[in-house]
RODRENBA-32150 format. One record per residue (C-alpha): z, x, y. Coordinates in steps of 0.2 Angstrom, whole numbers, padded with zeros to 4 digits, always signed. Last residue first. Example, Ala and Ser with C-alpha at 12.3 -4.5 7.8 and 13.67 -1.06 7.14 Angstrom:
+0036+0068-0005 +0039+0062-0022 
// end
This chain:
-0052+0007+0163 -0049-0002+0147 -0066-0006+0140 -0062-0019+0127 -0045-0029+0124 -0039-0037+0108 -0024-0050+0111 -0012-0051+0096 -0004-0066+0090 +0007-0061+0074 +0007-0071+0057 +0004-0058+0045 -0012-0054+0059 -0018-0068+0074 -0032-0065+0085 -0037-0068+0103 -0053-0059+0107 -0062-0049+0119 -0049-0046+0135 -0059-0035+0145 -0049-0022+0152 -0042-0014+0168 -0028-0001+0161 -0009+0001+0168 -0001+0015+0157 +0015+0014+0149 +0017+0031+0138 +0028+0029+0121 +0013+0036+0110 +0000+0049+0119 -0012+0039+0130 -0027+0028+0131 -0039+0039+0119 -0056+0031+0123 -0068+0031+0108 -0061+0011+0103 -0049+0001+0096 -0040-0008+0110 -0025-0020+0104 -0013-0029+0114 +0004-0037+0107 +0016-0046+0118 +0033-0041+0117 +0034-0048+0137 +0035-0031+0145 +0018-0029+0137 +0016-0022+0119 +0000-0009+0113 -0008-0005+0096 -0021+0009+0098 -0033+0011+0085 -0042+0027+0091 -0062+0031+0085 -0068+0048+0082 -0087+0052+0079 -0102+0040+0075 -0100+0042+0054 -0080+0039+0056 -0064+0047+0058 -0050+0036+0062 -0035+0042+0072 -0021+0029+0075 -0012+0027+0090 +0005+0017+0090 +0016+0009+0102 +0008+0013+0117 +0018+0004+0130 +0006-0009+0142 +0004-0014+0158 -0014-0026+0159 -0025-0029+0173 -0037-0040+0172 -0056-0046+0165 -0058-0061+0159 -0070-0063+0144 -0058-0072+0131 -0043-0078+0142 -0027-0071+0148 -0016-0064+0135 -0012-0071+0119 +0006-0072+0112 +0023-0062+0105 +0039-0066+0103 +0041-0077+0089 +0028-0064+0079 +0035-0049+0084 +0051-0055+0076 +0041-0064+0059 +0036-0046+0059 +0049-0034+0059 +0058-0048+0046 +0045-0044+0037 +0045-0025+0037 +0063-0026+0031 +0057-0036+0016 +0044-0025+0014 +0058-0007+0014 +0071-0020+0004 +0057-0023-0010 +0052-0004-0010 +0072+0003-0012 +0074-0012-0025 +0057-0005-0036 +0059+0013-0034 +0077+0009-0041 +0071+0002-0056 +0059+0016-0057 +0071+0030-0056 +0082+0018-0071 +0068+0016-0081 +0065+0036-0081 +0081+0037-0083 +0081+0027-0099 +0066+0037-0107 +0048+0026-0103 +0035+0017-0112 +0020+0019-0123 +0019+0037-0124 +0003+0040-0115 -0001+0024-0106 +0017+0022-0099 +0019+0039-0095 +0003+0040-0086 +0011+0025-0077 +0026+0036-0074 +0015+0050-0067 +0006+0037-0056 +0022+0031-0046 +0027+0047-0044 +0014+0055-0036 +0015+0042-0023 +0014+0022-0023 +0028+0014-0019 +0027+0006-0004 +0009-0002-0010 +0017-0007-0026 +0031-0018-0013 +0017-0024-0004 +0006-0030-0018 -0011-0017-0019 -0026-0025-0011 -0040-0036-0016 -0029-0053-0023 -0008-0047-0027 -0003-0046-0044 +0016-0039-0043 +0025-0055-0050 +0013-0055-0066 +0001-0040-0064 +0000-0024-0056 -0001-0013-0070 +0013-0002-0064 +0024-0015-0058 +0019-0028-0072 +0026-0013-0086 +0040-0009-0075 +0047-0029-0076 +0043-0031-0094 +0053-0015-0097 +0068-0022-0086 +0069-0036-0097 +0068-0027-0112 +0052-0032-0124 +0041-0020-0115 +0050-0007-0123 +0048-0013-0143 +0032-0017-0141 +0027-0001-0130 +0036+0010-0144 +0025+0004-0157 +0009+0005-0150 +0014+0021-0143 +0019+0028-0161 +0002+0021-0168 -0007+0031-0156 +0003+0047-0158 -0002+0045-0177 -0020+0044-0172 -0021+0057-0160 -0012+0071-0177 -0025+0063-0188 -0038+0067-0176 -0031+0084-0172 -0029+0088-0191 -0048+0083-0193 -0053+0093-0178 -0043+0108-0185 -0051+0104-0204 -0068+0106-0199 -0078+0103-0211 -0067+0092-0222 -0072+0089-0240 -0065+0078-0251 -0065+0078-0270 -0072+0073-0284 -0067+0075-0300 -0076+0081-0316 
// end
């Protein structure tokens, strides 16, 4: 008398072969893809390690490309192991387009930062002229706060985060504020003010 096996339910026992063998597959493919230079380079892109770790927060040039395409081709990654040649290619170029966008970004900066310095003294109070650069909205558990980022006549940069809406962007407005801090961010000296008036 023989004995044989008995499956229960043979669709789940079909799927699980069917899950394993895929698995197998992706193990294999990811070898064999992530030993091309350009695989190695995608694979630290979308797993953020190698040249593209970066301590607390995204790596610039991940954190320029990061988007609905950016996850589907890591989903890709995990699922099939690696990527189709055009795939590569879209995410090759994904790469270069986000390096030149930081990389314009930072020449921006080390500009703003040559021309720009603190104003006045902690605690003083004075009259500043300012352009509204940018204004940005941020709800909160108190109500709405604006991060308003200013530049004198001088390139200077003045910062007021606050309730008070200053402005719409592009206005130059005259405001008597208190000059709370002199700070320094990616290199550049801003001044924050409080209670513009």
């Amino acid at each position: 008398m023989t004995r044989g096996t008995f499956i229960e339910n043979e669709v789940k026992y079909e799927a699980a072969i069917e899950r394993n063998i895929r698995a197998n597959a992706s193990k294999t493919r990811h070898a064999k893809w992530i030993a091309s230079a350009d695989g190695k380079r995608i694979d630290a892109f979308l797993f953020q390690y190698g040249e593209f770790q970066h301590t607390n927060t995204h790596h610039p040039v991940v954190r320029a490309s990061l988007g609905d395409f950016y996850t589907a081709m890591r989903d890709n990654v995990l699922e099939w192991g690696g990527l189709t040649e055009a795939q590569t290619r879209a995410v090759i170029g994904m790469i270069t387009r986000a390096e030149a966008r930081v990389a314009g970004f930072a020449a921006k900066r080390s500009a703003e930062a040559a021309g720009s310095n603190w104003i006045g003294t902690v605690g003083e109070r004075r009259d500043f002229t300012v352009t509204i650069r940018h204004i940005h909205t941020m709800e909160g558990l108190y109500g709405t706060s604006f991060l308003h980022i200013l530049n004198d006549a001088q390139g200077n940069v003045v910062i007021y985060k606050g309730t008070k809406c200053l402005g719409d962007k592009g206005e130059t407005l005259t405001v008597k504020a208190t000059v709370k801090e002199h700070g320094e961010r990616d290199g550049v000296k801003q001044t924050k003010i409080a209670r513009p008036a």
